[in-house]
Structure formats: C-alpha cells, structure tokens
C-alpha positions as CSV (number, residue, x, y, z in Angstrom):
1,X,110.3,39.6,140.2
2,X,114.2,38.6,140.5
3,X,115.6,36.4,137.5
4,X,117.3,33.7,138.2
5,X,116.1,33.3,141.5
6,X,116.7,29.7,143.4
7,X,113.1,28.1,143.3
8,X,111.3,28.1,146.1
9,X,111.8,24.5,147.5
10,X,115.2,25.5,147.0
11,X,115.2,28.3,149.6
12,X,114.1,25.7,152.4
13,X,117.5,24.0,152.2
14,X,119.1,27.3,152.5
15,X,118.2,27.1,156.6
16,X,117.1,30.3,158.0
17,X,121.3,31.8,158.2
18,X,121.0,31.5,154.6
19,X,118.1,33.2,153.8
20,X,119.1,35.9,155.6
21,X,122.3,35.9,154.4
22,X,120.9,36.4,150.7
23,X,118.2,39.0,151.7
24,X,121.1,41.1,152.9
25,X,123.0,40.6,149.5
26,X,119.9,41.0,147.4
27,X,119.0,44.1,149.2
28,X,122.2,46.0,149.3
29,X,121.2,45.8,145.6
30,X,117.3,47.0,144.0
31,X,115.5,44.9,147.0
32,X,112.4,47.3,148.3
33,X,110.8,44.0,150.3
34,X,109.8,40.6,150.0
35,X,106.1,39.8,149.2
36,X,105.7,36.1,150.3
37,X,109.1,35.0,148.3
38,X,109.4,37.2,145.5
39,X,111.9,39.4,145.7
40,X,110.4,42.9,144.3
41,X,112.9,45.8,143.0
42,X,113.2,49.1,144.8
43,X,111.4,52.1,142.4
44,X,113.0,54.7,145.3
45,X,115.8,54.6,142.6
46,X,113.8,56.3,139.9
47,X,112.8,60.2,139.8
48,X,110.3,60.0,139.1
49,X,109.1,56.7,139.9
50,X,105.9,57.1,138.0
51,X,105.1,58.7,134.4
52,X,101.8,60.2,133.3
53,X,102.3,62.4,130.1
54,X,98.4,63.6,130.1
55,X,96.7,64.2,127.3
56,X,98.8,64.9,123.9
57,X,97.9,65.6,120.8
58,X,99.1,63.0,118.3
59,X,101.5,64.2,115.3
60,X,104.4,65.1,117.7
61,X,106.9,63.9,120.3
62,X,107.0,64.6,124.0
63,X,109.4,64.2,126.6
64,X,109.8,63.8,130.5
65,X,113.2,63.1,132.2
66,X,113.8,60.6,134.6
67,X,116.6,59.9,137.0
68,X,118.3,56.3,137.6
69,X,120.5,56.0,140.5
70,X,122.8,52.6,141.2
71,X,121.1,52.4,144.5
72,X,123.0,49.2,145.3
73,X,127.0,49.5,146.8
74,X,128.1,47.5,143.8
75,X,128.9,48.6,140.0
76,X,126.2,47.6,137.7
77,X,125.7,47.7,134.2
78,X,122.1,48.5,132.7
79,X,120.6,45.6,130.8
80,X,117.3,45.1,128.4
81,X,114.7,47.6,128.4
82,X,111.5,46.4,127.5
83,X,107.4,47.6,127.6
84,X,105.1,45.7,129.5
85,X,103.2,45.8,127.4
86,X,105.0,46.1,124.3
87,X,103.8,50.0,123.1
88,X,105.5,51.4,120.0
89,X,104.8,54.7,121.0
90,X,107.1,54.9,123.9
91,X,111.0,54.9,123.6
92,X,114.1,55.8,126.0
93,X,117.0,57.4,124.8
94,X,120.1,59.1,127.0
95,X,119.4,62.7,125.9
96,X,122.9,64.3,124.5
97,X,123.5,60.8,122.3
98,X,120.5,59.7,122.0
99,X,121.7,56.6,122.9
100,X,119.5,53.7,124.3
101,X,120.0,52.8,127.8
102,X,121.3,49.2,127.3
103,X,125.4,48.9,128.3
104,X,125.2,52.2,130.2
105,X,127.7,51.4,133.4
106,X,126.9,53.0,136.7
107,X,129.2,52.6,139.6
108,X,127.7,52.9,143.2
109,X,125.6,55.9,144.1
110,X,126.1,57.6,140.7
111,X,123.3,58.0,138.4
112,X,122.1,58.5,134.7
113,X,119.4,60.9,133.5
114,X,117.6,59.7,130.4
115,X,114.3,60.5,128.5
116,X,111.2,58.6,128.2
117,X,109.9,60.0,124.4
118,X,105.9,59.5,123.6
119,X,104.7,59.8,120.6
120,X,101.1,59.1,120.6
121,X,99.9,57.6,116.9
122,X,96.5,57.1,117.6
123,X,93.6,58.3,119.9
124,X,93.8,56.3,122.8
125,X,94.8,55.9,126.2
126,X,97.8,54.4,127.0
127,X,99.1,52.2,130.2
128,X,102.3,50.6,130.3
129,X,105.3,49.7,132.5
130,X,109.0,50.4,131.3
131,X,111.3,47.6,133.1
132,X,114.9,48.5,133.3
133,X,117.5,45.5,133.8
134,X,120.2,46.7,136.0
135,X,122.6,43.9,137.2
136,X,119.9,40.8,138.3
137,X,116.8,43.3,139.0
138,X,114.3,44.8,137.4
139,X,113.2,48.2,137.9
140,X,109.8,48.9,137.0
141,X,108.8,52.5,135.7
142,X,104.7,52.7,135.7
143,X,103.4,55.2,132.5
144,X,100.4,56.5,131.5
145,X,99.5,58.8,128.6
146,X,96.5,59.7,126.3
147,X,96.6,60.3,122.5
148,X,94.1,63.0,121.6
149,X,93.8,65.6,118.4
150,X,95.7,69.0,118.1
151,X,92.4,71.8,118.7
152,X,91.0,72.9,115.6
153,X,93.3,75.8,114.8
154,X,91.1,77.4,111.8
155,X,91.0,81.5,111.4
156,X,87.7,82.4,109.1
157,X,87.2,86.1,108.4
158,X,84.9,87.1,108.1
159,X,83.7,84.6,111.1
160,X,79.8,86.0,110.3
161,X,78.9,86.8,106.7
162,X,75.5,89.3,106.3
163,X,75.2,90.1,102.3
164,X,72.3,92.6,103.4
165,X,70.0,93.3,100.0
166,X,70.6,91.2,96.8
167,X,68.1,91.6,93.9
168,X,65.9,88.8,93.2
169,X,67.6,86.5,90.3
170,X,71.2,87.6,90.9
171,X,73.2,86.3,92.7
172,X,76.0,87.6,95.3
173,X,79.0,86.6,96.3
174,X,81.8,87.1,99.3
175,X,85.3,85.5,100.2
176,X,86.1,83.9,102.9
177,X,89.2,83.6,104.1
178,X,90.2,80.6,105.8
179,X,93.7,80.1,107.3
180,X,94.4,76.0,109.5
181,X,96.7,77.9,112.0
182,X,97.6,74.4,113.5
183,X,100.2,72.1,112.7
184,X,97.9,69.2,111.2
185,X,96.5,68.4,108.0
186,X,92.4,68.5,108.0
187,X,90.6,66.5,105.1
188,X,86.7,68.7,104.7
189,X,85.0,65.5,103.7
190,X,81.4,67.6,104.0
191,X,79.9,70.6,103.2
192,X,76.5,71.3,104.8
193,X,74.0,74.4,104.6
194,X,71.4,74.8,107.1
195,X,72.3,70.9,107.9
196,X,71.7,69.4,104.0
197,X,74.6,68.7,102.4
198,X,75.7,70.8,100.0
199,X,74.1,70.5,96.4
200,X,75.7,69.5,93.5
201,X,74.6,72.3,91.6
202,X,74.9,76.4,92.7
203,X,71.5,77.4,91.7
204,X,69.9,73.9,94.3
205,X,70.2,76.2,97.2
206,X,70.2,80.1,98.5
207,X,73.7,79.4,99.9
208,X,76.6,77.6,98.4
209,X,80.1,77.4,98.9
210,X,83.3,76.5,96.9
211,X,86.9,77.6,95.8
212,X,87.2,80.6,95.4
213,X,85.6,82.1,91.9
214,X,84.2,78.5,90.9
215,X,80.6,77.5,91.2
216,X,82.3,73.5,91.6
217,X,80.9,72.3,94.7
218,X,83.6,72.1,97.6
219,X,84.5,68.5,98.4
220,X,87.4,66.6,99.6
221,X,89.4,70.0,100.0
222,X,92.4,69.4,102.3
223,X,93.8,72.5,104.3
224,X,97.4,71.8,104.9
225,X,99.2,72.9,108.6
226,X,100.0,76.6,108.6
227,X,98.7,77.9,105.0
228,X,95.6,80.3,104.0
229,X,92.8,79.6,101.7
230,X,90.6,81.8,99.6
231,X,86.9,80.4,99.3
232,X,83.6,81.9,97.5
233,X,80.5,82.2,99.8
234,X,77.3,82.7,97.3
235,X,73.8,83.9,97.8
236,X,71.2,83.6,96.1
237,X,67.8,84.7,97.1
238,X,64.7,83.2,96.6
239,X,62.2,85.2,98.5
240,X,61.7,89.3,99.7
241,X,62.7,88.1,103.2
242,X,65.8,87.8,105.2
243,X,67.3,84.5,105.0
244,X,69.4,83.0,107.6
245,X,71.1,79.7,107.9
246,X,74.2,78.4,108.6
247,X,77.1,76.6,106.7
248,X,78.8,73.4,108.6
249,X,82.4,72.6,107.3
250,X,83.1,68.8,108.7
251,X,86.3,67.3,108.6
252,X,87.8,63.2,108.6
253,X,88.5,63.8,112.4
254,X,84.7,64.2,113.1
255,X,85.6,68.3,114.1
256,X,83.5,71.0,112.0
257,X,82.9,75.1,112.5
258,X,80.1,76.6,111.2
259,X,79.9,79.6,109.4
260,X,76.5,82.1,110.0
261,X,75.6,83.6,106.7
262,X,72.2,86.0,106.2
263,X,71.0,87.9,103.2
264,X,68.2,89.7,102.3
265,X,66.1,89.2,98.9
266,X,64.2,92.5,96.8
267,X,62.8,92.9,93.6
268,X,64.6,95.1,92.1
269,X,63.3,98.7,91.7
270,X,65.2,101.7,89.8
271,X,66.8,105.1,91.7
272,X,67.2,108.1,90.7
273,X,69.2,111.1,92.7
274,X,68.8,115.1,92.6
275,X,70.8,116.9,91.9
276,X,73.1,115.3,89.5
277,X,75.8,118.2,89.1
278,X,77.1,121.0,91.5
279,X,79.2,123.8,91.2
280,X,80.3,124.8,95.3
281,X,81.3,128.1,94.1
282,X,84.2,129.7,95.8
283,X,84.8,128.2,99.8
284,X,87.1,129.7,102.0
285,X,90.0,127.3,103.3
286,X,88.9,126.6,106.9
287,X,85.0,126.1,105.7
288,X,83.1,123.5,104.3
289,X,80.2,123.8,101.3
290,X,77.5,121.0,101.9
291,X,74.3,120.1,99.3
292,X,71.7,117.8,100.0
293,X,71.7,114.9,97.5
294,X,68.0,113.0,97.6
295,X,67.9,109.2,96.2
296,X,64.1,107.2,95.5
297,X,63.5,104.1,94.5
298,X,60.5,102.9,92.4
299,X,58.9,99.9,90.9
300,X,60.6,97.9,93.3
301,X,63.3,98.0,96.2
302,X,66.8,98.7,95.3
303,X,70.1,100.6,96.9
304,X,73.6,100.7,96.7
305,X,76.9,98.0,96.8
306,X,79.3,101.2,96.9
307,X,80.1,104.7,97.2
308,X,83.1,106.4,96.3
309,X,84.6,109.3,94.8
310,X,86.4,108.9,91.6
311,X,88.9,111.4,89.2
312,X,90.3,114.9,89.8
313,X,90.9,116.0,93.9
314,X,88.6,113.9,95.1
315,X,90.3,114.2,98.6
316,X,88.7,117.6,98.5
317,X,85.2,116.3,98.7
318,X,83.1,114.2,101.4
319,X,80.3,112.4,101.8
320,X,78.1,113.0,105.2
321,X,75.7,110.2,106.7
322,X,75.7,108.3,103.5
323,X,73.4,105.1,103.0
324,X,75.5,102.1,103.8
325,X,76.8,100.0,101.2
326,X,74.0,96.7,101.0
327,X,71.3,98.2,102.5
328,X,67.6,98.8,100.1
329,X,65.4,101.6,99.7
330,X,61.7,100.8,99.5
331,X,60.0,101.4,96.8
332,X,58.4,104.9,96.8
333,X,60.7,105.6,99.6
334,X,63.8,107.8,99.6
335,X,67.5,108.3,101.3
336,X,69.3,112.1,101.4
337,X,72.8,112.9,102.5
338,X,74.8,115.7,102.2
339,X,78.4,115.6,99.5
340,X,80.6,118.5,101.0
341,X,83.6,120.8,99.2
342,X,86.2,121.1,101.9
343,X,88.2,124.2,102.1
344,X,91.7,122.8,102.5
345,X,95.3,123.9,101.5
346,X,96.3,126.6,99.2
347,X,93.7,128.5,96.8
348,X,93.3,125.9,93.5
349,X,89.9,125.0,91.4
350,X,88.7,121.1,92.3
351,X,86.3,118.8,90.6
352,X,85.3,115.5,91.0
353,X,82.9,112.8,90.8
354,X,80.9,110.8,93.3
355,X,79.8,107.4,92.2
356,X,77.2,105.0,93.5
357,X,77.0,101.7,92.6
358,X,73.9,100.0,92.8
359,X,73.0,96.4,94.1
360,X,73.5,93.4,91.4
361,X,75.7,95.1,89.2
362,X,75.7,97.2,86.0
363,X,74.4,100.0,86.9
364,X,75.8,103.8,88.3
365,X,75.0,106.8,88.9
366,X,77.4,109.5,88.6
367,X,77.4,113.1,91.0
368,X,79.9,115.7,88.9
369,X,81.4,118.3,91.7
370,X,82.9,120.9,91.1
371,X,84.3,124.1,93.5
372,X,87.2,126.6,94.0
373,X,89.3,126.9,97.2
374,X,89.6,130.8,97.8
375,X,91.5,132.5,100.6
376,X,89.9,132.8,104.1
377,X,88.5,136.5,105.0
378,X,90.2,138.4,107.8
379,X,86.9,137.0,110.0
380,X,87.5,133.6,109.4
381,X,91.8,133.5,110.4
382,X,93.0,133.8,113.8
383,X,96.3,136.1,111.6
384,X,95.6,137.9,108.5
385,X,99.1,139.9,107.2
386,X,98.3,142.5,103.9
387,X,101.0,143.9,101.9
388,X,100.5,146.8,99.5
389,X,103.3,149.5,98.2
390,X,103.1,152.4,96.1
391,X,105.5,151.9,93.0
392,X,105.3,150.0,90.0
393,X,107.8,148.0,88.4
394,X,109.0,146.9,92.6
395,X,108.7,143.7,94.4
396,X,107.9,143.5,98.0
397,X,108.2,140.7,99.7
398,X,105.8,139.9,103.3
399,X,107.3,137.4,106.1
400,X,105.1,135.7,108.3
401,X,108.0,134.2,110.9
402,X,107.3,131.9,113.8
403,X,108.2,132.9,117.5
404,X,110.9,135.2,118.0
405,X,112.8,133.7,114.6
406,X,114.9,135.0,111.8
407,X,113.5,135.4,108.1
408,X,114.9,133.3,105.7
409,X,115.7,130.2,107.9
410,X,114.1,127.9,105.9
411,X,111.8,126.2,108.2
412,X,110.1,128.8,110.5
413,X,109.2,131.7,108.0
414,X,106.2,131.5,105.6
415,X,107.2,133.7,102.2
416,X,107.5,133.3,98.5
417,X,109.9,130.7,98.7
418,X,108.1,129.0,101.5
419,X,104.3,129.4,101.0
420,X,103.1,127.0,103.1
421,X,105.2,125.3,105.5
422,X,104.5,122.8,107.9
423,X,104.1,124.2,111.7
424,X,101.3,122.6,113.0
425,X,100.1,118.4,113.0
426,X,100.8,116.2,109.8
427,X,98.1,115.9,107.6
428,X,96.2,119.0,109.2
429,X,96.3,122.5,106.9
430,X,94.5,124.6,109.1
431,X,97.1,125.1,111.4
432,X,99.6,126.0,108.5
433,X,100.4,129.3,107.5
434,X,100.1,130.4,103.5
435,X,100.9,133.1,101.3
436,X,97.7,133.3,99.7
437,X,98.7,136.0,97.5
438,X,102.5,136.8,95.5
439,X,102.9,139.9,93.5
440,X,106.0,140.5,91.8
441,X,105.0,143.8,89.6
442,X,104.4,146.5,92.0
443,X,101.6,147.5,94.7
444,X,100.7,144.4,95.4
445,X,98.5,142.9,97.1
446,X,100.6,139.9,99.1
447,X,98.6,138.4,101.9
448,X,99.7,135.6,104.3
449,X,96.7,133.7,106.1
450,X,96.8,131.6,109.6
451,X,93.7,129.8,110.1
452,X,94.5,128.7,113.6
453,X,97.4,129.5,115.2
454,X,98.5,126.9,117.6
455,X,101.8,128.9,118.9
456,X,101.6,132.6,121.1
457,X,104.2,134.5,119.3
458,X,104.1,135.5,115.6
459,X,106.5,138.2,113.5
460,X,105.8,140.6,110.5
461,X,108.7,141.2,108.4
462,X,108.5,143.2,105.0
463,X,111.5,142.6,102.6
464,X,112.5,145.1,99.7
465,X,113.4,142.3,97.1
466,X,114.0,144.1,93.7
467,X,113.3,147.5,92.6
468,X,114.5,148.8,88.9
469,X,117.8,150.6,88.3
470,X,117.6,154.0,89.7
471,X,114.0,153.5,91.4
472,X,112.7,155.7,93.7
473,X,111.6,155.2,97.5
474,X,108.2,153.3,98.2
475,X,106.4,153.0,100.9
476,X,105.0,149.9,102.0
477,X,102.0,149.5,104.1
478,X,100.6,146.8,105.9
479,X,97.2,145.4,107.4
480,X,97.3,143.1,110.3
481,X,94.3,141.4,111.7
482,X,94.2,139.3,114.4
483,X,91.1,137.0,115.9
484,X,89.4,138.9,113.1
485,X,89.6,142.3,114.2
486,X,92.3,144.8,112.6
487,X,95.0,145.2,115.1
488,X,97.6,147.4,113.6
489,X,98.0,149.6,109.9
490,X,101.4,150.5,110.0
491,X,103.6,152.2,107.2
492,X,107.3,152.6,106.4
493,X,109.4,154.4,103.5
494,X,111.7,151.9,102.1
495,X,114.6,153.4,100.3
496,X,116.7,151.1,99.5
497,X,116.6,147.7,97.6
498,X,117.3,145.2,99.9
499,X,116.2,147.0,103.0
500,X,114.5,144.7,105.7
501,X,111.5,146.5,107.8
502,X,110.7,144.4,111.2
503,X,107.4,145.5,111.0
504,X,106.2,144.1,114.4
505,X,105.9,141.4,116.8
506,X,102.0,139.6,117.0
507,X,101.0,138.1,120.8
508,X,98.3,136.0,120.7
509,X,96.1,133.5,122.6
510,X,93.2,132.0,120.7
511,X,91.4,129.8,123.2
512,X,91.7,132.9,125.4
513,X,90.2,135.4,123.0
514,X,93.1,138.0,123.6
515,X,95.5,139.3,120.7
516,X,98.5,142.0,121.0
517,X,100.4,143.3,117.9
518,X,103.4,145.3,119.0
519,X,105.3,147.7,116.7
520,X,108.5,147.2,115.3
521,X,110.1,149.5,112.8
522,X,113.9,148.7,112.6
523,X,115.7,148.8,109.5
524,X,118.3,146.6,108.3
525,X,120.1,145.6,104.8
526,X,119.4,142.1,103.6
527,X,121.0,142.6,100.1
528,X,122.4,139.0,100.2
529,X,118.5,137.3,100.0
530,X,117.2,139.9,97.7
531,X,117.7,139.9,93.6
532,X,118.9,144.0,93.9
533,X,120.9,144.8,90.4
C-alpha cells in the first residue's frame, strides 16, 4: 500500500480530472494497478520478483541475487528495508561493499543488483516478504526458505565388523575408525547394542564399545567437523554360537548409524602341527619346493589370529591356501597347507620361520625353514652359457650380452662385474640373466643362466682377462644350451692376454619352441678392460 496516501474521502473532492491526474503521476512511478483504492507497487521491477532458497542446511550462509530497477522516469533514492515479518535470518547487503541498501540513489531506468543472505538458525520453514522503500512505494519481495540439518557425513571402517572365532572367557577386540566428514559438530548422547543401551560395565554385554583402548563406557563423545576418531569395538562371547547384533550410535540431532558386528564363541581346544622343521634341500632358481604342513585341534575348538613369516629371507618362502586368520578348527578335526622355498635370485642358503598365532593370545607355534637356492640345470633355462679353459693360474672371463650389443657397456652385458642385471620386469628374477658361477684361478667352470628369455637375440663373448707373466696359450671352450638342448660346443686358442673371442650370436623364440646359435670366432684385443701385467 502507498504511504502517505490522501484518505479516501479525500479522493472524492479530487473530481474525476484529479484522480486521473494522480494515477498517471503515481504510475509513472512503482504503480502495477489499483485494487479498489489502494495503490499497489509494481514487482515487474524486481529479478526476480520472488525468492525461494529450498531447503538449507543450517550452520552456513546462502545467497541469491536480485535486480532492482528505478522503473519510474524520476530519480529516486532507496529507503527502509524491513521483513514482514521481522526474520533474523534474512539480511540484504549490496554485494562488493556489503553495504545495506538504504541511501542507495538510482536515477531513471538504471538499476542496482544486491544479495538477499539466509542464514537458517533453526529447523524450520520460513515465509517472509522483504519491502524495499524507494521514493513513496513499497516494493514487495515474497521469500521462502527451509532450515534443515547438514546429511550425516560419518566414514566408519570397517562399516561391518565379523571377529569370526574368540575363545570362551577372552575377550576380543577391533578399532573402528570413525571420521564426521561434514562440517557440523555431532554430540553421541547414546550408545545402544542390539537396541539396550549400552552398559555401564564391559563384562554386562557380548558387545561393547568405547574410546579407543578403554573399557569406559562411551558417552557424551562429541565428533568435531572434519576430524577422525579411533574407537574399540569388544567381544566377548558367551555361548559356542555365532552372535550377531548390532551397535546404534545416536546423536543430539535425533540422527544415528548402526554398526553390524558378529562373532563367533569356542571353547578353547589345543593344536598341534607336523612337521615342525624342514630343510628344502637344494631348489633350482626358477622352481619351487612345497611340504605339506597338517594342524589338529583337540579338547576343544581352536585356530589361528595370524600367520606370518618372521627372521632371516623370509621373502624366500610362502605359504599356499593357508587357514584364514579368525577362523576355528573343530575339535578332532584338522587343516593342511603347503609352506614353499622359492627358487629366486642368485645362488645363496635361506632360513626362516613361519609363525602362527593362535586365537586369544599367548600362544605360537613356530615352523623353522630352511633351503639353498642352487643354479638352474641346462633343462630348466631357456640359455645355459659354460666356460672352461685349460691353464692354471688364468682367468677367463664369459659375456652373456643382450641383442646385437657391445661387452662392457654397463647395462646390457651380464659378466663378473655385472652378475645379474636387470633386463626383464621389476621385481621379477626369472627373466634376469646371472653368472651363476666366477672362477678366477684357472679352468673354470663360469656359467651364465637365463631362465626365460623375453628378447630374440642373445651374444656369447669370452674375454682373456689375466694370465701370469710369460703364460702360455689356452684354449677355452664353451657349452651353450638353448630351450634345454645343447646347441653348439665350440673352442678357440687364445694367445694373448686381453684377447676378446666373439664366440657366437644365439636366435631364439621361446613361445615358438625354435632356437639358433650361430658361430662367431673373431678375434680382437680388449687390453684396456682386462687386468694384463
């Protein structure tokens, strides 16, 4: 409605020229119509000429820009700005000042942008009408909103929590992991388990819950926004059945999550495993040594929390289809799995131990392993390179080169100074050449070993390294098998120290079965790389 408008007895006296004449006035300012004799304000001026922010979670402040035009062919000055009715979660503000609205001039046709701020304090619905005062009108500006709560934002893990077998009259326990990924604080005002509320003491119940490595009961624990929490989930089982219930976290908002959580109860028995010791003898890198290790339980159920391997090159060893970690053995029944020696890298003795852990604590039982790595057969290798020579007192050196590469490059040829280098996958040795054998005395043997050769094109190189002052000739003579078949024998006299004998080119195709060892024989001095007096 206009302020200040002439009352309405008033208007009579005006005669009908007059009325018109201040209609026309009126409405070349805010005048939309007339509704009997109230003058109502145009809202055509306002983009939008509604507001409805939806639903908002309270705790922050939201936004939505409107546009006021000076509809009117006259200047005009914005006036009050006032809330019908009066809602303290609504403000306007101009938004590069932040500047209220009041005293803002607008000359014809020229218009201000400003922001209608919510910020919702409590759960509710909200309806309200913002009036802007611009010259001698009103402008209404209709708004609706709704304050609601942020979504529970809470990460468990683990989400589900199965403790599988726990011995009658111990008691197990797991953490759980709780991070409020939201930006509110939550209040846990109640704890319940299988819909009681939690007891006061941890031995009232199978299942309790508290901070983590207390037995306090868990109450009035406040997660703050955005930060992690460590708390102890315990069972306890009463029975030699699976138990399965649930644990209810409730907050102040009225929100909760619920947490499954299962275990299973046994009397304990006792195990006992054969064998207790083994010695894998000698494996050949490429193969792997398995024994059969048999576990019983009696008087009772029992098994096993964890299984590792402990000490010495344990990375050597595995375990094959072992008994998962929780799970019970009847008593009178039995579990067998296999421990294994893996043939991997260069030759070396391993040992180690493999350790079980049984359910409830303080016992172990303890697997001693022991085994050799030795160097494959000529069967077993897809390249097998053997070096002998007829003089004492000499060292011959073999080269096992990559492609169509030089010796001594550092990267591509496997040799004393290189005995295993890298040419296949990261991690993986049986695609990695080695010089399984180094003699340094005379006759050798040197033997360089290529499980599975991942490339088509190998060389043989033999390199006269260091012979005594005023030594003789020797003859060196090598054995190369390939796929394991021998391919080639050949020999060559070596006279002199430093000499370097290209003893022949190997082509070869594993997945296609097919091998080709071509014969080199060209002599040249390599003084510079060998230790000549």
């Amino acid at each position: 409605m206009r302020r200040g408008s002439a009352p309405e007895h008033s208007l009579g006296l005006l005669g009908t020229a007059g009325v018109l004449a201040v209609l026309v006035a009126v409405g070349s300012m805010f005048l939309l119509g007339c509704e009997g004799d109230n003058i109502i304000p145009s809202r055509d001026c306002l983009k939008p000429n509604t507001l409805d922010f939806g639903p908002r979670p309270i705790g922050a402040r939201y936004s939505e820009r409107v546009t006021l035009t000076n509809c009117s062919g006259e200047a005009a000055v914005v006036g009050a700005v006032r809330f019908e009715p009066d809602v303290a979660a609504f403000v306007a503000r101009t938004p590069e000042r932040n500047d209220t609205l009041t005293g803002q001039a607008l000359n014809p046709s020229r218009s201000l942008d400003f922001l209608v701020h919510f910020d919702p304090i409590d759960l509710r619905r909200y309806d309200t009408t913002m009036f802007i005062s611009i010259g001698e009108d009103e402008v209404p500006l209709p708004i609706t909103a709704e304050g609601i709560l942020e979504p529970l934002s809470l990460e468990l893990r683990p989400s589900v929590i199965d403790f599988g077998g726990v011995p009658l009259g111990s008691r197990a326990s797991v953490n759980l992991e709780v991070e409020n990924t939201g930006g509110r604080t939550l209040r846990l005002t109640e704890v319940l388990v299988g819909g009681s509320p939690l007891p006061d003491r941890i031995d009232g119940t199978s299942f309790y819950l508290s901070r983590a490595q207390s037995q306090a009961p868990l109450r009035n624990y406040v997660f703050g926004p955005n930060s992690g929490h460590v708390l102890s989930v315990y069972f306890a089982p009463m029975d030699e059945v699976q138990t399965q219930s649930n644990i209810e976290l409730r907050f102040e908002s009225g929100e909760s999550v619920v947490i499954p959580v299962s275990g299973t109860g046994f009397r304990r028995g006792t195990i006992s495993c054969v064998p207790m010791s083994h010695d894998f003898g000698q494996v050949s890198r490429g193969q792997v040594s398995r024994v059969s290790i048999s576990c019983r339980a009696s008087g009772g159920s029992a098994g096993f929390s964890a299984l590792s391997f402990a000490s010495g090159s344990a990375d050597q060893f595995a375990v094959y289809g072992p008994p998962a970690a929780g799970a019970t053995i009847g008593s009178g029944q039995a579990v067998t799995f296999e421990l294994g020696l893996r043939g991997l890298g260069a030759p070396a003795f391993h040992q180690a131990q493999f350790v079980m852990e049984e359910i409830g604590g303080g016992t172990s039982h303890t697997i001693s392993l022991r085994g050799e790595v030795v160097p494959p057969g000529p069967a077993e290798t897809d390249i097998s390179v053997q070096l002998t020579w007829d003089t004492p007192d000499t060292d011959f050196d073999l080269h096992l080169v990559r492609g169509d590469r030089q010796p001594f490059d550092g990267v591509h040829d496997c040799y004393f100074a290189q005995k295993n280098p890298n040419w296949g996958v990261v991690g993986e040795s049986l695609d990695d050449p080695y010089l399984d054998r180094d003699d340094t005395s005379g006759f050798g043997p040197e033997l360089a070993n290529l499980v599975a050769a991942q490339e088509s094109r190998y060389n043989v190189y033999v390199h006269f390294y260091r012979a005594p002052v005023g030594g003789r000739p020797s003859v060196a003579s090598v054995s190369v098998n390939l796929l394991g078949q021998l391919a080639a024998q050949p020999s060559q006299t070596l006279n002199t120290c430093g000499d370097l004998w290209h003893v022949g080119r190997i082509d070869i195709s594993a997945a296609a079965g097919s091998s080709l060892f071509t014969a080199g024989g060209v002599i040249t001095s390599l003084v510079s790389a060998a230790g000549c007096p």
